[in-house]
C-alpha positions as CSV (number, residue, x, y, z in Angstrom):
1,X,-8.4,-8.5,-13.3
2,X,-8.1,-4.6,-12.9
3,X,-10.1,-2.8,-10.6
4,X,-10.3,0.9,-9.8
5,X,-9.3,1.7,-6.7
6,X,-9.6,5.6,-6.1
7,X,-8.6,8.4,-7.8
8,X,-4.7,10.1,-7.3
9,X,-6.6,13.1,-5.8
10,X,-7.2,10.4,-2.8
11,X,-3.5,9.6,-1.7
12,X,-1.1,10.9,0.3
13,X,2.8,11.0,0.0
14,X,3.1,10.9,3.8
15,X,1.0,8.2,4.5
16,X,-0.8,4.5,3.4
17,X,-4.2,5.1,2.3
18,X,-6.5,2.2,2.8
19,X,-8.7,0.9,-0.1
20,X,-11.2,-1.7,-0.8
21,X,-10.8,-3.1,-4.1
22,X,-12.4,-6.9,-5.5
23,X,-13.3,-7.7,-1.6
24,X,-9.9,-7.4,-0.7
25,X,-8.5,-4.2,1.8
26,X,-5.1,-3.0,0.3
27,X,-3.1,0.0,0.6
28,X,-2.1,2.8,-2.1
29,X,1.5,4.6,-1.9
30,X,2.4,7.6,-3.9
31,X,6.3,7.4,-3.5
32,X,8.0,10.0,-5.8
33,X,4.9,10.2,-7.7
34,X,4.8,6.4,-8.3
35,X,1.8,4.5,-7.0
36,X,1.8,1.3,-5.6
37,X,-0.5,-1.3,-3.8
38,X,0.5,-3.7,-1.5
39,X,-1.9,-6.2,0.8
40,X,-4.0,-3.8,3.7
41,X,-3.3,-6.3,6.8
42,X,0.3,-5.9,8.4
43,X,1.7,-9.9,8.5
44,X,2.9,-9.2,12.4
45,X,-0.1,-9.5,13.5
46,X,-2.9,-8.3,10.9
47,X,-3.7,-5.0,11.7
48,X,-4.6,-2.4,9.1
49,X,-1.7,-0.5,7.6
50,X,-4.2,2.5,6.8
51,X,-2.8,6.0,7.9
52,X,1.2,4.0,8.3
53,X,3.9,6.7,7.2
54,X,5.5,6.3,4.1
55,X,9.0,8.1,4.1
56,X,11.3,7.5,1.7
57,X,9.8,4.1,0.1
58,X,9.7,2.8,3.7
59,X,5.9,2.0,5.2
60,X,5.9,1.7,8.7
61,X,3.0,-0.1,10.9
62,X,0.8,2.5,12.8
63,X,0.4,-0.4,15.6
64,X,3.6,-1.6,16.3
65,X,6.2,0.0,14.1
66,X,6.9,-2.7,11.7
67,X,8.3,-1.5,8.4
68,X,8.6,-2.7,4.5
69,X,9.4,-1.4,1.1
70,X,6.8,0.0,-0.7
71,X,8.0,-1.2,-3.9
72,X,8.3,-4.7,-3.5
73,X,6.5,-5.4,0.3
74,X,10.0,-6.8,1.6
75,X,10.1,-6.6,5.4
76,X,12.8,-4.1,6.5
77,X,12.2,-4.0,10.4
78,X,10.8,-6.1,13.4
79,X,8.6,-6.8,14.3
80,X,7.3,-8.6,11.0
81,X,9.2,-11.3,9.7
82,X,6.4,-11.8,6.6
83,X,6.5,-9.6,3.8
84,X,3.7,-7.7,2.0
85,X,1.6,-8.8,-1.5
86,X,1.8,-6.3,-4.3
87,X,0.2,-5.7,-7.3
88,X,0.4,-3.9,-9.9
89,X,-0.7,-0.7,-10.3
90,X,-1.8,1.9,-13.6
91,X,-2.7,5.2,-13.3
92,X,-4.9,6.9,-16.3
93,X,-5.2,10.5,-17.9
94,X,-7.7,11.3,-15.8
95,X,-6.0,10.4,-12.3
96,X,-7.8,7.2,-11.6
97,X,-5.8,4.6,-10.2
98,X,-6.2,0.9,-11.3
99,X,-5.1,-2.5,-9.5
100,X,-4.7,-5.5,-10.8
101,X,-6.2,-8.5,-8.5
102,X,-5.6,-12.2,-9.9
């Protein structure tokens, strides 16, 4: 199903902005002007990825420096070895960004 998650005037291009969306806590990317959602809870050891720095596709862990690719939640550094859930993401004419959640 798609949910709306927040509106493009919400995110950042520096940073992981946490969301809530169908009960579930995920993050929102604006890489390059692309958006994208991944899962909320770092897999190292399920902290929040809210406020993690995004350079250059790359999310990095606020807690303990972990990092994955935005664009597909593979990890790229220790010390997760799990990678991220992503879903799919649509952004209308009037900013707001949607999420799909099976």
């Amino acid at each position: 199903m798609e949910f709306r998650a927040a509106h493009r005037s919400e995110l950042s291009d520096v940073e992981a902005r946490s969301f809530t969306v169908a009960e579930r806590e995920i993050v929102l990317c604006d890489v390059d002007g692309e958006i994208y959602a991944l899962d909320g809870i770092c897999t190292h050891e399920d902290l929040p990825l809210d406020g993690g720095e995004v350079d250059e596709g790359i999310l990095e862990c606020p807690w303990h420096g972990a990092t994955y690719e935005v664009c597909s939640g593979r990890v790229r550094g220790l010390p997760a070895t799990r990678p991220l859930q992503t879903f799919p993401t649509r952004v209308d004419d009037e900013g707001n960004v949607f999420v799909t959640i099976e």
